[in-house]
Structure formats: structure tokens, C-alpha cells
C-alpha positions as CSV (number, residue, x, y, z in Angstrom):
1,X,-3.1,12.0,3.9
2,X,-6.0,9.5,4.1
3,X,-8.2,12.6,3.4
4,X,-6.3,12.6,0.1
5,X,-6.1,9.4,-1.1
6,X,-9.6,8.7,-0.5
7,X,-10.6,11.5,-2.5
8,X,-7.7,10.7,-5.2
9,X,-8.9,8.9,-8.4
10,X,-6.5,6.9,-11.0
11,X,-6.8,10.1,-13.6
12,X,-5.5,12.5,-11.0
13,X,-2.5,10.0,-10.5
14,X,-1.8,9.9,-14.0
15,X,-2.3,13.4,-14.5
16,X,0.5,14.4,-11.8
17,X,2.4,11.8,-12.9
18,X,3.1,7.9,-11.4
19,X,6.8,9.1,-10.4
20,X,5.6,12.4,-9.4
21,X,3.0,11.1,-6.8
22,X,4.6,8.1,-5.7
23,X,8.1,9.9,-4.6
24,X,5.7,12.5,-2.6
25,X,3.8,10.3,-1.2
26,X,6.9,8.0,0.3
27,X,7.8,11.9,1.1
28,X,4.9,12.3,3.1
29,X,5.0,9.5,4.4
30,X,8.3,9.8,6.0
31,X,7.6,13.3,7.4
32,X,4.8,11.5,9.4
33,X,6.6,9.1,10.1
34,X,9.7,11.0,11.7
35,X,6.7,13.4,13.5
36,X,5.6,9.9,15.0
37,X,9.2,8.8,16.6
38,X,9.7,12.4,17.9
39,X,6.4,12.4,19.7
40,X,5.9,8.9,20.9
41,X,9.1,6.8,20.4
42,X,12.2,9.3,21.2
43,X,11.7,8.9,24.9
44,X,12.0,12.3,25.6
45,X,9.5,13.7,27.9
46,X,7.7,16.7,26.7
């Protein structure tokens, strides 16, 4: 993700849309987000 957004210039944005990128962004977000809990906050021991 950092990777991509470093790399990702206002045109590109605008080009995929504001909507567009913002809602999969908070999309991706979220996926890493729940991969986060599972492996370090769910207290299950893997």
C-alpha cells in the first residue's frame, strides 16, 4: 500500500476517479486492518 501511494500522483487519482480510489483505499485499508487483529490482537495462538 505505501508502495502505491508513494508512487501515486494527483493525475492518476483523478484519472481513477476521487470516489473510485478513496472507497478502495478505506477497502484496503480495512483488509489490513482485519489481517492485523487476526494475527496479533485475536489472542489466539498460532
Amino acid at each position: 500500500m505505501l508502495a502505491e501511494l508513494e508512487t501515486t500522483n494527483v493525475e492518476a487519482v483523478f484519472d481513477e476517479g476521487l470516489h473510485e480510489f478513496l472507497s478502495r483505499f478505506i477497502g484496503e485499508s480495512a483488509v489490513l486492518g482485519h489481517l492485523i487483529h487476526e494475527c496479533y490482537l485475536s489472542g489466539d495462538v498460532r
